[in-house]
N, C-alpha and C positions, 0 to 999 in steps of 0.2 A: 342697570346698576351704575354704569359711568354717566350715564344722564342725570341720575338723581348726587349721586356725590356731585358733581359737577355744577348742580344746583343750590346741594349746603355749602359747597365753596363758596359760592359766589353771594350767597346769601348769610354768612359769613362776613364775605370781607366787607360786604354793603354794610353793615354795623361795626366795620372794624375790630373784626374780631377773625381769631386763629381756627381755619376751620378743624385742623387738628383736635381743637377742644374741644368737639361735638361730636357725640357719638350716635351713629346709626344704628336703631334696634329695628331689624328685618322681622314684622309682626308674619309670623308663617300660620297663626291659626286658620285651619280648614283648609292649608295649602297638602297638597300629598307629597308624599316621601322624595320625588325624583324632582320636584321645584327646590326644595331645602337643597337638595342635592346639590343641582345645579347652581344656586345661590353661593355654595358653598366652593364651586369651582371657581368662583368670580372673587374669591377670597371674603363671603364676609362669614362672620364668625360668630356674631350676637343675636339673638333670636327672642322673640317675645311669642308664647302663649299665653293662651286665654283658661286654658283648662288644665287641670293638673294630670290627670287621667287620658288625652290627647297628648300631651307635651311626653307621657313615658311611653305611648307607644310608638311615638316618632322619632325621641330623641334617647332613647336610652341606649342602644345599639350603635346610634354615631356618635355619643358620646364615650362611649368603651376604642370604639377605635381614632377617635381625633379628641384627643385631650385638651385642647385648645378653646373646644366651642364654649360659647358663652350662653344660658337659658334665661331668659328672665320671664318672670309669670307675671302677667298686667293684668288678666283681669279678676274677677270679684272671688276672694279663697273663702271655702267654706271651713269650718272650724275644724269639722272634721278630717281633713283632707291638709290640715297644717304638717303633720312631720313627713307625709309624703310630700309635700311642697318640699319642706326643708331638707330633703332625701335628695333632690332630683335639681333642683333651681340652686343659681349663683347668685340670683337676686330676685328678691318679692316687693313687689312694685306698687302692691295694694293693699298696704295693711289701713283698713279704715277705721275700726272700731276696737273697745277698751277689750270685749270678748276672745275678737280674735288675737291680740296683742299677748293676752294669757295664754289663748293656746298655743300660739309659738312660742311663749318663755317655759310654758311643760313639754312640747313635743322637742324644742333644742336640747332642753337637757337627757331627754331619751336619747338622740341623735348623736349628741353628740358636739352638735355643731349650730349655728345660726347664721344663713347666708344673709348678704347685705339688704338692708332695707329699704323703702320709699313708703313711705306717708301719702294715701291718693286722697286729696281733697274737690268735694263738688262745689268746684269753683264756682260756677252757676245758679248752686242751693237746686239744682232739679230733685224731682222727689222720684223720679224714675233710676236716676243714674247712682252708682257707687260713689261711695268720698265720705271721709267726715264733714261735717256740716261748716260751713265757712265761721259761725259765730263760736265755733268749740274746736276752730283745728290750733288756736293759739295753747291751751289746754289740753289738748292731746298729744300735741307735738310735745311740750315741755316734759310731760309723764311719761313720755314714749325715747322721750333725751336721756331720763333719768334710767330708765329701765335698760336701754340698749344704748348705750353711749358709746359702743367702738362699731357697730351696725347699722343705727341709723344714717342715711346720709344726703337725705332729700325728700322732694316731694314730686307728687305724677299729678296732674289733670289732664281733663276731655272736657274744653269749654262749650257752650251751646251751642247748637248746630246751626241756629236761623239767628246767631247775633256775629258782630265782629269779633275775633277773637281776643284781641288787641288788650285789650282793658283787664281782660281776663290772665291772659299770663304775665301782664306787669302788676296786677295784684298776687298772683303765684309768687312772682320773683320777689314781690317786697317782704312775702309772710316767710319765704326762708331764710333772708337775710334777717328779720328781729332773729332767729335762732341759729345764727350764724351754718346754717346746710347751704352745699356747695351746688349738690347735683339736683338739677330741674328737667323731667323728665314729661314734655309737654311739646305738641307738635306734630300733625299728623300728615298724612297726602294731602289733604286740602290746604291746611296751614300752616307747614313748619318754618315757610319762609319768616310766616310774623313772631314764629316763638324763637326763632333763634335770636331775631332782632330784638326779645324782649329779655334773651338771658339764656333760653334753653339751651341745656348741657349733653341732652340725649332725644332725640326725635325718634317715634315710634310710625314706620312707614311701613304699610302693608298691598293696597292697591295699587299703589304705582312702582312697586317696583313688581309683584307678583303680576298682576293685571286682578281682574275683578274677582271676586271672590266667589265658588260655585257652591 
């Protein structure tokens, strides 16, 4: 943990930038209960799952007793599985499509509530990977502006695995600034150093700070 801050620091101030104004989401999917634990001894507090159904049976019980922690769901929500997202999570990370966009505006007003948003675009166009499609996230975002105007508040990618990433999250950075979104949520164990340099406001690290994933 103080190696990897150690490293947004530093990779930070190499772009002149506050490393305070990056936030570290500790990806715990597939991690078991006593690693979050210990993570959580080390002080960190934000957390990213991949599954909604994983994230309540790990986090619902440390969440009753440390009010603090923070959930964010990153990967792909199925529609059905929205007001339990918006039950459990502080933030949804992967809203990609017009479908599920609806079922969060019905399952919020069952809830109650709408926790914060991110827009995940397939930076890359892979046809394997989650995201709105780069030719329709100008168009999604906008609809998605209008729809949730005090919740949306950024965007999430996973650029290609076998290219630079480079190009990829300064195309990120440029598509949230035409819509004026603050938070860039893009950056992983292999890459965060180049997304911070490119703007990223939140890195999503899981291997290097847990070790390998079993």
């Amino acid at each position: 943990m103080v190696a990897i801050r150690a490293q947004i620091a530093s990779a930070a101030a190499a772009a002149g930038r506050d490393p305070a104004s990056i936030k570290l989401v500790a990806v715990s999917k597939t991690q078991p209960a006593p690693a979050i634990e210990q993570m959580i001894g080390c002080g960190q507090m934000i957390f990213g799952e991949n599954r909604v159904q994983e994230a309540e049976r790990k986090f619902t019980d440390l969440r009753a007793t440390i009010p603090n922690l923070r959930l964010h769901l990153i990967g792909p929500l199925q529609t059905n599985k929205a007001r339990d997202a918006i039950a459990l999570c502080d933030s949804i990370d992967s809203l990609d499509r017009p479908k599920l966009a609806d079922a969060l505006e019905s399952a919020a007003q069952t809830v109650g509530k709408l926790p914060r948003l991110l827009i995940q675009v397939n930076i890359g166009d892979e046809p394997q990977k989650a995201g709105i499609a780069r030719d329709a996230a100008d168009g999604f975002i906008a609809g998605c502006l209008r729809r949730f105007p005090d919740q949306l508040r950024g965007l999430m990618c996973i650029p290609p695995a076998d290219q630079a990433p480079e190009r990829f999250f300064s195309e990120l950075a440029a598509l949230a600034g035409r819509h004026g979104l603050e938070t860039l949520s893009m950056g992983m164990s292999a890459d965060f150093a180049a997304a911070i340099g490119a703007g990223a406001t939140e890195v999503r690290i899981g291997s290097a700070l847990f070790g390998r994933r079993i």
